[in-house]
C-alpha positions as CSV (number, residue, x, y, z in Angstrom):
1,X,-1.0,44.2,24.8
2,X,-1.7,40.6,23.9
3,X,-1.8,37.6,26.3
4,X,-0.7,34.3,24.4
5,X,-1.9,31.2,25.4
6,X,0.0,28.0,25.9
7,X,-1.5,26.5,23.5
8,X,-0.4,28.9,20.9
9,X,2.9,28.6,21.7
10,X,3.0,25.2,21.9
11,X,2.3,25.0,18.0
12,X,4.7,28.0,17.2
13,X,7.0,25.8,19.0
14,X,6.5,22.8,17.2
15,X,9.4,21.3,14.9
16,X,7.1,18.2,13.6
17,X,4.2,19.9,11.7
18,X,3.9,23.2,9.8
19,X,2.6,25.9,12.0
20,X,0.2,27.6,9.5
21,X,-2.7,27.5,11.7
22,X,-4.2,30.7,12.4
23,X,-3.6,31.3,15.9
24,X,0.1,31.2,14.9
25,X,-0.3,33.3,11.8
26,X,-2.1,36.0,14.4
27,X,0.7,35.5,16.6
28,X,3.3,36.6,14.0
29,X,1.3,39.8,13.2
30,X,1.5,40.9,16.5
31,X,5.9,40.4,17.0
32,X,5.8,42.2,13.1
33,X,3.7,45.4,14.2
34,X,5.6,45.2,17.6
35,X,2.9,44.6,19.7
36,X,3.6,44.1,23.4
37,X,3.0,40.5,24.5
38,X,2.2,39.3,28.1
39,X,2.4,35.9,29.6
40,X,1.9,34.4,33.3
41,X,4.3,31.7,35.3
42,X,2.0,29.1,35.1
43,X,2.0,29.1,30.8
44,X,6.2,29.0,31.0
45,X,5.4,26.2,33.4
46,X,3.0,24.2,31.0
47,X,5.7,24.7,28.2
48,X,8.7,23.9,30.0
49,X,7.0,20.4,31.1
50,X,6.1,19.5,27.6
51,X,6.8,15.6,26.9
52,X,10.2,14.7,25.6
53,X,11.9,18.9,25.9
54,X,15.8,18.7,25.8
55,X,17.0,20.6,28.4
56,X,18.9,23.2,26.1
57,X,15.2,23.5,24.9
58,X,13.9,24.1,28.1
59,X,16.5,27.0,28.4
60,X,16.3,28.6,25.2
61,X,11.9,28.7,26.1
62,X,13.2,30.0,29.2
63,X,15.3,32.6,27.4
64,X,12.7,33.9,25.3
65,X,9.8,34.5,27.9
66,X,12.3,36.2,30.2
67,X,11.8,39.3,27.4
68,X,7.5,39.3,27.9
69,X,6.0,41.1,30.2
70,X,4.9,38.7,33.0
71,X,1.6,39.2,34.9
72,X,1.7,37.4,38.4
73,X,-1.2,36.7,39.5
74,X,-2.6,38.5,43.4
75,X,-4.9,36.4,45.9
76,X,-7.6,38.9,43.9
77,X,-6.6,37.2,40.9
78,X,-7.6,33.9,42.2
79,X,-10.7,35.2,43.7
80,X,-11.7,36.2,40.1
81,X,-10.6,33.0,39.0
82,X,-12.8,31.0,40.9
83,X,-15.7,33.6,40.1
84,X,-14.8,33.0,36.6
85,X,-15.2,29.2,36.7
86,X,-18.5,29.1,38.8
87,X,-19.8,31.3,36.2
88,X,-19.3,29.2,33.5
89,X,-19.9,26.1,35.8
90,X,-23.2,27.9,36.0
91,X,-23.7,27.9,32.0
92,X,-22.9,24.1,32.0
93,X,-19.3,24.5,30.9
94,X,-16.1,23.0,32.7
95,X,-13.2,25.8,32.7
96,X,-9.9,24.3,33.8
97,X,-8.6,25.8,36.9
98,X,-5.7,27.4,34.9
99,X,-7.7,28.6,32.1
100,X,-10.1,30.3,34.5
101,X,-7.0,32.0,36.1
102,X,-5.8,32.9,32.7
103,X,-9.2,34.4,31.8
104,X,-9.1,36.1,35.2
105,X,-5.7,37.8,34.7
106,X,-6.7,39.1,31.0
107,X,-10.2,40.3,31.9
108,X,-8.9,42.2,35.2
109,X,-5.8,43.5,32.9
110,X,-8.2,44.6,30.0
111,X,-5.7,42.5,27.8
112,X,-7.1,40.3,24.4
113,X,-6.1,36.6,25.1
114,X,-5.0,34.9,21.6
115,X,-5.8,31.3,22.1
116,X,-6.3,28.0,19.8
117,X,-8.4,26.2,22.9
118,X,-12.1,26.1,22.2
119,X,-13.1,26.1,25.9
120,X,-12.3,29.9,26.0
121,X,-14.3,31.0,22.5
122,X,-17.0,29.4,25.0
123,X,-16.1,31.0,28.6
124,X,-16.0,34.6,26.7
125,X,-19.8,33.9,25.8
126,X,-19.8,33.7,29.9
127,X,-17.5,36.3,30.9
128,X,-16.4,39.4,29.7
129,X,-13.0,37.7,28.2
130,X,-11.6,39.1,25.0
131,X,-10.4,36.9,22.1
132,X,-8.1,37.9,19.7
133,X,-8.4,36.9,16.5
C-alpha cells in the first residue's frame, strides 16, 4: 500500500505544466501494477481548497478519492503525531502539524509515503518514515 501525498497530487492534478516530474511518474507505476493506494481526510481537504477549483472540479477530486482507501486518524494517531514533530523539533527541523500527522499515520500503518516535499526526505532521517521512490 502506498500513501500519496498532497503534494503529489497536486502536480498530477495540474492542467498548466507538464507533469513529468518524478513523483508523478512513480505515482503512475503504482495505478499500472495495481498497487493499492491510501489517503487521509485532511489531503482531500488540502486539495479540495486549492486556489481558483471549479466546483465540478472539486466534485470530480471528490469522486476519485472516494475509491482509496482512507486512513482516519485515532487520538493515538495524534499522540504519535506530536511525538513525531518534537522529534524532529529536536534535530532542528520544523514538521508542519499535518505532515507530522501524515508521517504518523504511515509509520503506525507500515505504509511507504510517496511525496515531492523535501521536509519529509528530512523527518525520515528522524523517524522511522518510509519514502517511496
Amino acid at each position: 500500500m502506498l500513501f500519496v501525498d498532497t503534494s503529489v497530487w497536486s502536480l498530477a492534478l495540474r492542467r498548466d505544466r507538464a507533469a513529468d516530474e518524478a513523483p508523478v511518474a512513480a505515482l503512475r507505476r503504482a495505478v499500472a501494477d495495481g498497487q493499492l493506494l491510501c489517503t487521509t481526510g485532511i489531503v482531500l481537504q488540502e486539495l479540495l481548497q486549492g486556489r481558483g477549483l471549479r466546483a465540478d472540479t472539486r466534485a470530480a477530486i471528490a469522486e476519485r478519492f472516494a475509491g482509496l482507501i482512507h486512513l482516519h486518524p485515532r487520538t493515538e494517531d495524534h499522540e504519535r503525531a506530536a511525538e513525531v514533530f518534537a522529534r524532529c523539533r529536536a534535530a532542528g527541523m520544523q514538521l508542519g502539524t499535518i505532515d507530522a500527522l501524515i508521517a504518523a499515520l504511515c509509520i503506525q500503518q507500515d505504509v511507504a509515503l510517496l511525496t515531492a516535499d523535501r521536509d519529509f526526505e528530512r523527518a525520515a532521517e528522524v523517524v522511522p518514515l518510509r519514502l517511496a521512490g
